[in-house]
Every structure is written in structure tokens, then in C-alpha cells.
C-alpha positions, 0 to 999 in steps of 0.5 A: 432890346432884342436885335431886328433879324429880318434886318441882318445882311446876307451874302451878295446882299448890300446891309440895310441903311446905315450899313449900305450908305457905308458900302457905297461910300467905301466904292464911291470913294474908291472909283471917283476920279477912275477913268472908265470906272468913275463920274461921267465915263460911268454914266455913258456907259450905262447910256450906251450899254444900259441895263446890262451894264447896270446889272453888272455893276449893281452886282459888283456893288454888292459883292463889295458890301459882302465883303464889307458885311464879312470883314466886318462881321465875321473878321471884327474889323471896324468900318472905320478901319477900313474906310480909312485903309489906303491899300483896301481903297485902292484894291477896290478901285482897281477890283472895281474896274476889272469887275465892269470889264468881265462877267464871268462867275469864277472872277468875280469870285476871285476879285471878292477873295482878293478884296479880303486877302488885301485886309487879312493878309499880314504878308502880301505886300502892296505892289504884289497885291497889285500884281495878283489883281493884275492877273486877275485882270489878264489871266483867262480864268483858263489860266487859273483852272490849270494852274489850280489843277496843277497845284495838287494833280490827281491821278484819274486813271485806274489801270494798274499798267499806267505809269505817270513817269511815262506820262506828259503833263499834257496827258494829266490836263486832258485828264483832268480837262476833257473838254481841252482834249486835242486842242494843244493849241489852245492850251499851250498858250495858256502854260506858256502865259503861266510860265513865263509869269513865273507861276508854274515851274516847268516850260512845257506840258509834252514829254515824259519827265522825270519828276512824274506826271503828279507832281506839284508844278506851281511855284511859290509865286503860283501858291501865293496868287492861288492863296490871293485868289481864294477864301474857303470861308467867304467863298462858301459863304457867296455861294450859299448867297447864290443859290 
């Protein structure tokens, strides 16, 4: 009998019946007994924030049925596997309670990818995946602008008398980020969090420096959450949901 089309999930869409039971099972089992997440905490501040807070949470919901509908669709993993995969229960626990606290577009992306990288990974093990969902959590997405942009710097400047080894790195930011022009202050702050978390390898973003000012600067700690964070594939797709 020929397959109902209309009936095929989307992106950033719970699947139909059967398939969106199995989502929310998957989140209800993951979120029962969290605290702030799960069971009355969870009612309360639905009573207190209302339909703002429903929103968010409805949408969270289904970016985790996304992620479902790709591992399972895309990737062959039987819903069975996963509803039985300890480590991917507990990342969407903890996703889950990082989702209700932010709202922003480039996290919520992030939190998806990392739902994906905690199955697909065959490396990343479960107390750096925790530690990655951590600075997911903590990191500003600041943070993970800059530390992406210094992961493979591109020289902007067309002048020919332009030397990147005469160039600090603060330049190659406000470059790259207009918008953070003339506020050191800010930034800084921000390249400091990422140093001493060991993700970039250079202590400070002002000075001349040897290395040249488009040098790569995260570390393999750096590469590692970037990769943890990203899916070209998936997040192609989550944005195509979007539009």
C-alpha cells in the first residue's frame, strides 16, 4: 500500500501518532523527577510565566522530536535503541533543563546538534559530553561566536600594506565583529572565560604576535566542543524547518 505522504514529519515538527507518542515518552522520561524541569516545578512555572513559557517549552519539544525523526530517519537508529540509550536519556535531560532557561536561536541549535553528537559520536565520552552541555549552558553565545571565528580567522582587509604579524587579535575581532568595536571590555571577558577553560590557546587578544594574527587559536579541546555543537546536515535541515 503506498506510503501516506501528508503523514511524513518535518523539521521542528513532532511525527504524527505513534511517532510523537515516542517523542514525548522519550522527554518524559528524561525530564520525570528533574528539578525545575519535571512534575509540579513544571506546572508552576507554566502557572507563573504562562503561555510564554508554554511556547518555550512547546518548541523544545519539538526540536527534540526533530532530532528523533533524524536519528531515526536519516541515521537507521531504531526508536527502541534510543529510547533504551542511557547516555542520550540523560543529555536530553540535561539539554532539556538548559532549553527552558535560554531563549536564543544559536543555543537552541546548539542543544539539537548536541542531542545527535551524544548518539553519532563514537568518540566523545560521557563526562566530556556532560562538560560540552555544560558550556552550553554557561558560555554566552558570544563565546561561541568568537571562539567559531577563531577556529579558521579570514583575513578582511584588502590593503596590500596590511600586515597580519603587525596585527593583534583584538583587531581580527572587531574585524570580524563590528559590532564589538571599542568595547574591550566586553570582549575581553569573554576570551578570558574561553582561555582559561582551555578552548583557545593564547591568554590575550592585544599585542602583535609572532604566530600572525590568522592563525588558528582554538585548541583541540576548542575543535572538539565546536564539532559537539555543530551538524551541518541536521542544522541545514532545522533551518529549512524555520523558514
Amino acid at each position: 500500500m503506498p506510503q501516506d505522504d501528508s503523514r511524513v514529519p518535518t523539521d521542528l515538527t513532532p511525527p504524527e501518532h505513534k511517532g510523537i507518542d515516542k517523542a514525548y515518552m522519550i522527554l518524559k522520561a528524561a525530564l520525570a523527577g528533574v528539578p525545575l524541569v519535571g512534575g509540579p516545578a513544571n506546572e508552576l512555572l507554566g502557572l507563573v510565566f504562562g503561555d510564554p513559557y508554554q511556547k518555550r517549552h512547546q518548541k523544545w519539544c519539538e526540536v527534540v522530536a526533530s532530532v528523533l525523526n533524524y536519528l531515526v530517519n536519516k541515521k537507521g537508529i531504531p526508536i527502541e535503541d534510543l529510547q533504551e540509550n542511557e547516555v542520550f536519556i540523560s543529555a536530553v535531560a540535561n539539554a532539556s533543563q538548559i532549553a527552558l532557561r535560554n531563549h536564543q536561536k544559536e543555543k537552541r541549535e546548539a542543544l539539537r546538534s548536541a542531542l545527535i553528537n551524544s548518539v553519532a559520536s563514537e568518540t566523545l565520552d560521557e563526562s566530556l559530553l556532560n562538560q560540552f552541555l555544560n558550556y552550553i549552558d554557561i558560555l554566552t553565545v558570544w563565546h561561541i561566536r568568537i571562539l567559531r571565528a577563531f577556529r579558521s580567522p579570514q583575513p578582511r582587509k584588502q590593503d596590500e600594506r596590511y600586515s597580519p604579524i603587525s596585527t593583534s587579535l583584538a583587531e581580527v575581532l572587531e574585524e570580524t565583529y563590528p559590532e564589538l568595536h571599542g568595547k574591550r571590555s566586553t570582549y575581553d571577558v569573554y576570551w578570558r572565560d574561553l582561555y582559561a577553560r582551555g578552548l583557545v590557546n593564547t591568554d590575550n587578544l592585544h599585542g602583535a604576535t609572532s604566530q600572525g594574527a590568522y592563525s588558528k587559536r582554538t585548541t583541540e579541546l576548542g575543535d572538539q566542543f565546536l564539532d559537539f555543537i555543530s551538524h551541518p546536515e541536521a542544522e541545514g535541515e532545522m533551518k529549512a524547518g524555520t523558514t
